[in-house]
C-alpha positions in Angstrom: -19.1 -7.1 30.0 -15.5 -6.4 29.7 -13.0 -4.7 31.4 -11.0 -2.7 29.6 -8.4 0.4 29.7 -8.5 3.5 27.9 -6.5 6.4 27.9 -8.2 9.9 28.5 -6.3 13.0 27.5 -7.1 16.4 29.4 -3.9 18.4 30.8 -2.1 15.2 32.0 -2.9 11.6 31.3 -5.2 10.0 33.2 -5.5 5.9 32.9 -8.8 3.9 34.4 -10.2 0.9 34.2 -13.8 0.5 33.8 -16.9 -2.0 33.1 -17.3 -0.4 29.2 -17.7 -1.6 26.1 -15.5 -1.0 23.3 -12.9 1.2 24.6 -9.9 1.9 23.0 -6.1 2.8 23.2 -4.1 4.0 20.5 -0.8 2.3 22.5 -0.4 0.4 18.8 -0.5 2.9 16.5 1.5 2.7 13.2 3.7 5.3 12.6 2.4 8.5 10.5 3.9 9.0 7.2 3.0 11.3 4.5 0.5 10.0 1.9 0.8 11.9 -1.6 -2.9 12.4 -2.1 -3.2 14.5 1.4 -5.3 17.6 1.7 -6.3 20.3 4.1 -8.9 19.9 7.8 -10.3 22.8 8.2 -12.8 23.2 11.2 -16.5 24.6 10.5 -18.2 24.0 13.4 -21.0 27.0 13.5 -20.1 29.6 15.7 -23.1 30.0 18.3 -22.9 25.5 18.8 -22.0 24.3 22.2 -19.3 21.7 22.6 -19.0 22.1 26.2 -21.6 21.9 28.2 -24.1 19.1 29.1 -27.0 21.3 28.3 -31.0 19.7 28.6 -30.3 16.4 27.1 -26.8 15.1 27.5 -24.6 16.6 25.1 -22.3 14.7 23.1 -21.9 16.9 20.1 -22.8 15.7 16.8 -22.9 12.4 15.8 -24.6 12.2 12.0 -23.2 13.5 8.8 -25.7 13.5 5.8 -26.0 14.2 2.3 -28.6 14.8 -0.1 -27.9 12.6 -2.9 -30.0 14.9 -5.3 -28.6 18.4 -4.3 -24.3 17.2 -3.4 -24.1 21.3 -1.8 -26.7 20.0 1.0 -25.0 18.3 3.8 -27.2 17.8 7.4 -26.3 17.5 10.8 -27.9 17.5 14.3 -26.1 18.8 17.1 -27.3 17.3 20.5 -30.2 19.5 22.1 -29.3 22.0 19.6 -31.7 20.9 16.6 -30.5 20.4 13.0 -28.2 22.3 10.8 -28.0 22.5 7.2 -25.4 23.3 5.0 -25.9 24.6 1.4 -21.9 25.3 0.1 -20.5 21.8 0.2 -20.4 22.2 4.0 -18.5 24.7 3.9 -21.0 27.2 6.4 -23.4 26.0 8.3 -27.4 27.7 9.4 -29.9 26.7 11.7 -31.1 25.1 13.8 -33.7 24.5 10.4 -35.7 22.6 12.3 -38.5 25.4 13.8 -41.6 24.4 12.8 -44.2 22.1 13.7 -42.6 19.1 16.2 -39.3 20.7 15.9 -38.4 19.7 19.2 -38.1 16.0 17.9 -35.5 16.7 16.2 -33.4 18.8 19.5 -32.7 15.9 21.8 -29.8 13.0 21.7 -30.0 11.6 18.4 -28.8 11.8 15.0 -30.3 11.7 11.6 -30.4 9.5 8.4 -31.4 11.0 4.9 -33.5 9.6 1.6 -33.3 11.3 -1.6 -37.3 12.7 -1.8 -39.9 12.9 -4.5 -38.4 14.7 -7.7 -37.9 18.2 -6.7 -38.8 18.1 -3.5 -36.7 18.1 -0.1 -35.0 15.3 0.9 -37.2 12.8 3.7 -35.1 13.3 7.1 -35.4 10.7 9.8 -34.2 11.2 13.4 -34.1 8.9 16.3 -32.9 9.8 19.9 -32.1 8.2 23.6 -32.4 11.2 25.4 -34.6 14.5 25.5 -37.2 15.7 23.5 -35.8 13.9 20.2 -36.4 10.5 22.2 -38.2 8.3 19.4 -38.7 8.4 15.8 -39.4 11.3 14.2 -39.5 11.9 10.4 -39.2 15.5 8.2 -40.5 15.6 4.6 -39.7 19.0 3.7 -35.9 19.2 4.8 -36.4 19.1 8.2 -38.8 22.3 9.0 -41.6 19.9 10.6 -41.4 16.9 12.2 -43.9 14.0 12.9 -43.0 11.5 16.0 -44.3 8.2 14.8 -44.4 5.4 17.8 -42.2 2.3 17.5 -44.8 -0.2 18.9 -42.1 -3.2 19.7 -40.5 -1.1 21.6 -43.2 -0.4 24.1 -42.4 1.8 26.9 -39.1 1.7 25.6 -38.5 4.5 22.4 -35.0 5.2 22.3 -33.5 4.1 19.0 -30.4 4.7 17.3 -30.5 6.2 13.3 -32.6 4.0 11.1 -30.5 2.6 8.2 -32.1 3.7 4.6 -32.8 1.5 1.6 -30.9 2.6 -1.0 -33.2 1.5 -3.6 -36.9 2.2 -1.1 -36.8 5.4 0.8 -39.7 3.7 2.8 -37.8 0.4 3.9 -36.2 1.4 7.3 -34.4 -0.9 9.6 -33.7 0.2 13.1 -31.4 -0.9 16.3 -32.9 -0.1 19.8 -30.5 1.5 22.3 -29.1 -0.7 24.7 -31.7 -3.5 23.8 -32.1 -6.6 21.8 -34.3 -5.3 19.0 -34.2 -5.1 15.5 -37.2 -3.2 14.2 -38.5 -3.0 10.4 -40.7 -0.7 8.6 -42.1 -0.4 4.9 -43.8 2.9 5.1 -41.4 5.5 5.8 -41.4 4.8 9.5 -45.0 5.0 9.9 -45.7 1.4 11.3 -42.7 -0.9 12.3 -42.3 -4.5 13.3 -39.9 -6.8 14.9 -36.9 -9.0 13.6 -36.0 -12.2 14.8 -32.4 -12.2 16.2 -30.3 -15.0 16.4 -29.8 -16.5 20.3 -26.3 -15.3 19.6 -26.6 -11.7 19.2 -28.5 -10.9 22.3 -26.5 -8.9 24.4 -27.1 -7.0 28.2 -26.6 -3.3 28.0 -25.1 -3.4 24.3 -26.9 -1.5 20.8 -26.1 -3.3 17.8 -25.8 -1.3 14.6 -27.0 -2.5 11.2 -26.7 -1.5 7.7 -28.2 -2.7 3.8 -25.6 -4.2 2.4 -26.3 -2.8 -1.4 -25.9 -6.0 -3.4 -27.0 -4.1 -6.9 -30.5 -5.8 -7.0 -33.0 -4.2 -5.4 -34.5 -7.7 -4.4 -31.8 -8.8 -2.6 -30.4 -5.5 -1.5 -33.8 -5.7 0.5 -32.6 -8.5 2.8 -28.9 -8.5 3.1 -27.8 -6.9 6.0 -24.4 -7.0 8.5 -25.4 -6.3 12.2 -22.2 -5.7 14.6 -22.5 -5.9 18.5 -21.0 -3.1 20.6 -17.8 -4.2 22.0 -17.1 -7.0 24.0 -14.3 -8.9 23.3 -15.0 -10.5 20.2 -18.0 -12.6 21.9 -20.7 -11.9 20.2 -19.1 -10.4 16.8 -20.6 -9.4 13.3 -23.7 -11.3 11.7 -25.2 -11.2 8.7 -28.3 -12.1 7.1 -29.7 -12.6 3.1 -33.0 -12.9 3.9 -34.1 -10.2 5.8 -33.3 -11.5 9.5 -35.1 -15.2 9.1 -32.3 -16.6 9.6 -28.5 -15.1 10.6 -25.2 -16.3 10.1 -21.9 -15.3 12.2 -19.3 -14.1 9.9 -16.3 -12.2 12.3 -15.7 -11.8 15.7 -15.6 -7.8 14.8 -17.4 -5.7 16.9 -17.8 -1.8 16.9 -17.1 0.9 19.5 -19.9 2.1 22.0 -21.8 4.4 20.0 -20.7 4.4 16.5 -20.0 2.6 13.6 -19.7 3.3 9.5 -19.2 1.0 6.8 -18.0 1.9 3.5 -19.3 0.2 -0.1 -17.3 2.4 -2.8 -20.2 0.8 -5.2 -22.7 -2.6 -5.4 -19.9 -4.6 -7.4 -19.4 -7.3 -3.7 -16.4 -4.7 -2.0 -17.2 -3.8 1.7 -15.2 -2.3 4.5 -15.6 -2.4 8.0 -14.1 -0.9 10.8 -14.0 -2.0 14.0 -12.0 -3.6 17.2 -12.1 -7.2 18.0 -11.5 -9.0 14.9 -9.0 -11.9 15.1 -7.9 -10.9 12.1 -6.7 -7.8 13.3 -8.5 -4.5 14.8 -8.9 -2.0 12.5 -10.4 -2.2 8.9 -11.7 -5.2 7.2 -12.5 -6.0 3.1 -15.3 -8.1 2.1 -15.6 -8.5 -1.9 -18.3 -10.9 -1.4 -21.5 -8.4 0.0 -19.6 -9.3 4.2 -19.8 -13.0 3.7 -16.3 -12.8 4.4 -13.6 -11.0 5.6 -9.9 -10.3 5.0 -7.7 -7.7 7.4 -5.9 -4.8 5.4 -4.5 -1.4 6.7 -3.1 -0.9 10.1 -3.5 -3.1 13.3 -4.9 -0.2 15.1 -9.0 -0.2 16.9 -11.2 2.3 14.0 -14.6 3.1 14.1 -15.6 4.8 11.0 -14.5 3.7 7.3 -15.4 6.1 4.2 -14.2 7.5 0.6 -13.9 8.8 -2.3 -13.0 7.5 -6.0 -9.3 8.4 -5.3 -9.2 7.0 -1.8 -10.4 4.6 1.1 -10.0 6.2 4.8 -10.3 5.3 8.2 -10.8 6.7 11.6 -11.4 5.9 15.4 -13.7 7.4 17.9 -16.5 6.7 20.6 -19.0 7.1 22.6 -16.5 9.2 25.4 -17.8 12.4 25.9 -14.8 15.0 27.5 -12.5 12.7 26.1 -9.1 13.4 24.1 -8.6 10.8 21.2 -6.4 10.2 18.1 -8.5 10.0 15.4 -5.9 7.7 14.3 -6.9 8.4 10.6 -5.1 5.8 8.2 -5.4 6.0 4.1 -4.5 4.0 1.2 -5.5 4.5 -2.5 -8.3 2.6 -4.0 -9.3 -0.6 -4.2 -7.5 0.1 -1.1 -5.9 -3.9 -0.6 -2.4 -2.3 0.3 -0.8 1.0 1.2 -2.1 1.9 4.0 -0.6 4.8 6.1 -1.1 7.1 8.5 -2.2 10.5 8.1 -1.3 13.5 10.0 -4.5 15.1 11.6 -4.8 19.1 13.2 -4.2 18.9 16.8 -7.3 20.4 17.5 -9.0 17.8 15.8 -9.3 16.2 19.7 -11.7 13.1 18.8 -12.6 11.2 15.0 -15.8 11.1 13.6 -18.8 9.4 14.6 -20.1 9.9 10.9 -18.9 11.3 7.4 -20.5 12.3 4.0 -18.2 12.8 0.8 -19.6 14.9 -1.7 -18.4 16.0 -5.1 -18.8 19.7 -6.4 -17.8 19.4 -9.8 -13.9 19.6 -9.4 -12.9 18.0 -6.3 -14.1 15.1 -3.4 -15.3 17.0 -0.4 -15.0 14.9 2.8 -17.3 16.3 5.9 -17.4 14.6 8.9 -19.6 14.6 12.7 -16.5 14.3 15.4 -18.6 14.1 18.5 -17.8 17.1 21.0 -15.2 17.6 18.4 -17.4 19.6 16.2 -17.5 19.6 12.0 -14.6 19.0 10.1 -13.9 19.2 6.4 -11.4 17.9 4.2 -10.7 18.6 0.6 -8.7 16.2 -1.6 -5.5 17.6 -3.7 -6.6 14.8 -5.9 -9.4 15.1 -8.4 -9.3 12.1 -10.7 -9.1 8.8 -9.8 -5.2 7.3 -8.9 
């Protein structure tokens, strides 16, 4: 464990030192520039959603931003202890909670969701997993999140609370899934019905810490199946990123980057070898890092500044910086370059009521233009729309 500072923003600044992980300070922020592809935030956060208060579970907000990848006007979201919420206008308005039917209280705790395309014509498959209240566990929607079945996570035992389950993107069924604050990697080939363990290496175990792990989408659907990057929560560059090519037999070490408490999003703008990662220990630099070799390794562009979500468009690569903080005030230090995004980087101007960055986003396209939603904690929903709508 580490002991770091942080800045926390409420009428006056308030510094602390405390026994976290992964906390950041944007002391080394580059200076904000204009960027000619800019656009518009625009807050749409449902009226009715509470930000506030701590409610029956521990509310941080929302921290999961999907998409359905067969219907682009269909974003989802799950607002802590306040179910899911659906949006059918390019996340433009927002109903629910959707989830009121069968089990629908599995899907109201502290969690967040992950989304497969579903059977032709039919809803998408939703998957949630929570740490806190009734959503603790896995649960798992197949007709858009109206019903919910809780399926038991057997190596976890006693223990249920998972993060999001990361989604094959070539087998709705494969799952792969990080417990919270415990060193487990769990695996399951039928849609979350039955799940089993991963082997971790020595390296990676870590007290108090929840990894996060994605698919790395190689193009194949053979080997798509076993590549995956794994990144510890923060701790000073210790334990770091692995990655595996072989579905967890064996693991290899391949950057000291780790990711703030509670969040993390890589970006693949397609399965040609490019990956970014955001993150905060890095040698190479905090901030983002480019892969064109599937994460084998890593090169340091952008700005030197901590980031916790990376994402984009054809036009553009962005970046942005939250956690896990609750109350907190925090510069979503967004930063931007255009694609293949190797130089260029700047920062971007963000509304000041924008108070914290996002734990996920979702870009969609509605026929004219790259829609950018995002999941900023207690922050709410925002939406950004780019001026550009070709490819620079």
């Amino acid at each position: 464990m580490v002991r770091l500072k942080m800045r926390k923003v409420v009428t006056k600044l308030v510094v602390f030192v405390g026994a976290l992980f992964g906390l950041l300070s944007g002391d080394t922020a580059a200076e904000k520039v204009a960027i000619p592809a800019s656009g518009t935030w625009i807050n749409v956060t449902p009226s009715g959603v509470d930000l506030v208060n701590e409610l029956s579970c521990g509310n941080y907000g929302s921290t999961t931003m999907v998409a359905d990848p067969a219907r682009p006007s269909d974003l989802y979201t799950q607002f802590h202890c306040q179910g899911v919420w659906k949006s059918i206008d390019y996340g433009l308005t927002w109903s629910g909670p959707i989830n009121t039917g069968r089990g629908g209280a599995g899907a109201s705790g502290a969690g967040g969701l992950a989304l497969a395309r579903g059977p032709d014509g039919r809803p998408p498959i939703l998957y949630s997993a929570g740490i806190r209240g009734t959503g603790l566990g896995f649960w798992k929607s197949t007709d858009g999140g109206l019903t919910w079945t809780n399926y038991r996570v057997a190596p976890g035992g006693d223990r249920q609370d998972f993060y999001p389950p990361a989604v094959n993107p070539w087998d709705a069924d494969h799952l792969i899934m990080c417990g919270h604050e415990m060193n487990l990697i769990v695996q399951s080939h039928d849609g979350g019905r039955t799940w089993s363990s991963v082997p971790m290496a020595d390296g990676m175990h870590q007290n108090g810490g929840t990894g996060i792990l994605f698919f790395i989408n190689t193009g194949n659907p053979a080997t798509t199946t076993k590549t995956w990057l794994w990144t510890a929560q923060g701790t000073g560059g210790a334990i770091g990123t692995w990655r595996t090519s072989n579905g967890g037999v064996t693991w290899a070490r391949v950057d000291d980057n780790e990711h703030p408490h509670g969040q993390m999003q890589i970006y693949q703008p397609d399965a040609a070898g490019v990956v970014y990662m955001p993150g905060i220990y890095s040698k190479l630099g905090a901030g983002v890092l480019r892969s064109t070799d599937y994460g084998e390794t890593w090169i340091h562009v952008g700005a030197d500044i901590y980031q916790a979500a990376v994402f984009g468009s054809p036009n553009r690569v962005y970046a942005m910086y939250a956690w896990a903080c609750g109350d907190c005030v925090i510069d979503p230090a967004l930063q931007s370059t255009p694609q293949p995004g190797t130089s260029g980087w700047a920062r971007m101007s963000t509304p000041p009521e924008m108070t914290i960055g996002p734990a996920q986003t979702a870009t969609v396209f509605d026929g004219t233009k790259f829609i950018i939603l995002t999941a900023n904690w207690r922050g709410g929903l925002w939406r950004f729309i780019e001026t550009s709508t070709l490819p620079r």
